[in-house]
BAFI-3210 file (N, C-alpha, C; in Angstrom, 3 decimals, decimal comma, padded with zeros to 6 digits):
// residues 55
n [1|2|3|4|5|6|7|8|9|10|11|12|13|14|15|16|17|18|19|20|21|22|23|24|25|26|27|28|29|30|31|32|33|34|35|36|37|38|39|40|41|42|43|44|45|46|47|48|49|50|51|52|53|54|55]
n.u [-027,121|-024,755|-021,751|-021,420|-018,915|-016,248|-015,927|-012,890|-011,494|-009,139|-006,137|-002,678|-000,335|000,309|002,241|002,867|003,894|002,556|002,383|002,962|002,673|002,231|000,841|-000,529|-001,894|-003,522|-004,377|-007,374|-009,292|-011,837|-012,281|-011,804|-009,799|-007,452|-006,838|-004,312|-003,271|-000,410|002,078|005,410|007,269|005,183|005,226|007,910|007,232|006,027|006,968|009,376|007,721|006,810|009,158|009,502|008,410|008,742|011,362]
n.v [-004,642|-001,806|-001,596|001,389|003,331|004,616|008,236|008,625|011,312|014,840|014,170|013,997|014,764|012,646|009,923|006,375|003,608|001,235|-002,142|-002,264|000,541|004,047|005,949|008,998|010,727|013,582|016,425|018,457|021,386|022,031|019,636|016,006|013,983|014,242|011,600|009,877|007,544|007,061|006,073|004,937|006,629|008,593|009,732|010,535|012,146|014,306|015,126|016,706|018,748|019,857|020,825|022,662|024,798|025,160|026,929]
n.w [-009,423|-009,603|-007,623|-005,225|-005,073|-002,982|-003,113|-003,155|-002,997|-002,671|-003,253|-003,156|-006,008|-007,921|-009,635|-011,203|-011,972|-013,739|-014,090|-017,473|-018,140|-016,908|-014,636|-014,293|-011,200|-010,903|-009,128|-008,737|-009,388|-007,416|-006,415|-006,422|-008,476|-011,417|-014,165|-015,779|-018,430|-019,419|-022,459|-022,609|-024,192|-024,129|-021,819|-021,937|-024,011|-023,182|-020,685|-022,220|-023,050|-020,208|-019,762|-021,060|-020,612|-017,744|-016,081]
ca.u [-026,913|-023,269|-021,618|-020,551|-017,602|-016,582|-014,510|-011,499|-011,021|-008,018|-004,543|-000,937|000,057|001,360|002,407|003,370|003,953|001,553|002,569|003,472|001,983|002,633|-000,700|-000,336|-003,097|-003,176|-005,651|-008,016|-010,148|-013,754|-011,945|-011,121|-008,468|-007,794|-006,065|-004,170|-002,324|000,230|003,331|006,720|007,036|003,945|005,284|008,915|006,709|005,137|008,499|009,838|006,716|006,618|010,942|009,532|007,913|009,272|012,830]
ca.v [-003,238|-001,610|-001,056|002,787|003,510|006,247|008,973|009,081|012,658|015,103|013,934|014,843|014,500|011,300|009,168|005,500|002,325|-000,028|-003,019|-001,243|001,905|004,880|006,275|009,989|011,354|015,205|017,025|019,317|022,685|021,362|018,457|014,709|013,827|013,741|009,896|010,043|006,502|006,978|004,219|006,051|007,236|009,764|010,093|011,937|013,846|015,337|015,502|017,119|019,857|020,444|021,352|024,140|025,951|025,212|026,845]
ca.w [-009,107|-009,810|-006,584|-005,276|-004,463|-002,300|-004,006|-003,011|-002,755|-003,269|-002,598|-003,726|-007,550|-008,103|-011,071|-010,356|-013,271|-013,138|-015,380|-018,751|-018,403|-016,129|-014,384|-013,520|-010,831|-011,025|-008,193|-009,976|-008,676|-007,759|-005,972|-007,303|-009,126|-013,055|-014,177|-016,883|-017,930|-020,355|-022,091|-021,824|-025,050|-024,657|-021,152|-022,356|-025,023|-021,846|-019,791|-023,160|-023,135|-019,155|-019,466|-022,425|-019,751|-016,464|-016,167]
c.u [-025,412|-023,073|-020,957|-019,349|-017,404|-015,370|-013,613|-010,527|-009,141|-006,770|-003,213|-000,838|000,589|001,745|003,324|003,319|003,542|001,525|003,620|003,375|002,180|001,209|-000,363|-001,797|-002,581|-004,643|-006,067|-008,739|-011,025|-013,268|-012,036|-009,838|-008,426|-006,586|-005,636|-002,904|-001,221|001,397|004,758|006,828|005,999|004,572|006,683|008,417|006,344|006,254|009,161|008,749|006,970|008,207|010,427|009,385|007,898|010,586|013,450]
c.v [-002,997|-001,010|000,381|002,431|004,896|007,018|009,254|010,702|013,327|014,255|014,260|014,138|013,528|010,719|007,592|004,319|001,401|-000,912|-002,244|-000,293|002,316|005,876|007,802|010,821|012,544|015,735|018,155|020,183|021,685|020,217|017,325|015,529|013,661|012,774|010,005|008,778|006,879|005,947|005,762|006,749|008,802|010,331|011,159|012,542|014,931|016,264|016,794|018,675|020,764|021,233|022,561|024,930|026,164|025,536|026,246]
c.w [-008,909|-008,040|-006,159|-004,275|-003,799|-002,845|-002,628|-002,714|-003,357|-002,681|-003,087|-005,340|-007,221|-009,079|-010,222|-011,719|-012,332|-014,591|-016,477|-018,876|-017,044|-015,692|-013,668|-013,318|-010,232|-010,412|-009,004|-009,238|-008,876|-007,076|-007,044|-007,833|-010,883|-013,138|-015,192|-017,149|-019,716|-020,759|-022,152|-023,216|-025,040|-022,614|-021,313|-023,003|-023,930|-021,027|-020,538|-022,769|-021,936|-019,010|-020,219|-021,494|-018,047|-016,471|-017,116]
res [x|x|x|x|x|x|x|x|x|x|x|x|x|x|x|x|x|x|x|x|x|x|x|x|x|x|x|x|x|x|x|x|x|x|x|x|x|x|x|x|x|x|x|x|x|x|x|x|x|x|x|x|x|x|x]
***
């Protein structure tokens, strides 16, 4: 029998490198969190996108 885990709930945006890859957790309406692991490459495409429309 798989064991539960207890969610984790909301908490502050974070992003943090783990190994090779860069894991960014983004709090979501409806509670949890959405995980998103990206390598750096796909992480400046993002950086690149979020500058279009932030200032």
């Amino acid at each position: 029998m798989a064991a539960m885990k207890p969610r984790t709930g909301d908490g502050p945006m974070e992003v943090v490198k783990e190994g090779r890859g860069i894991v960014m957790r983004v709090p979501v309406d409806g509670g949890g969190r959405l995980v998103v692991e990206l390598n750096a490459t796909e992480a400046s495409e993002l950086l690149d996108c979020l500058k279009g429309v932030v200032g």
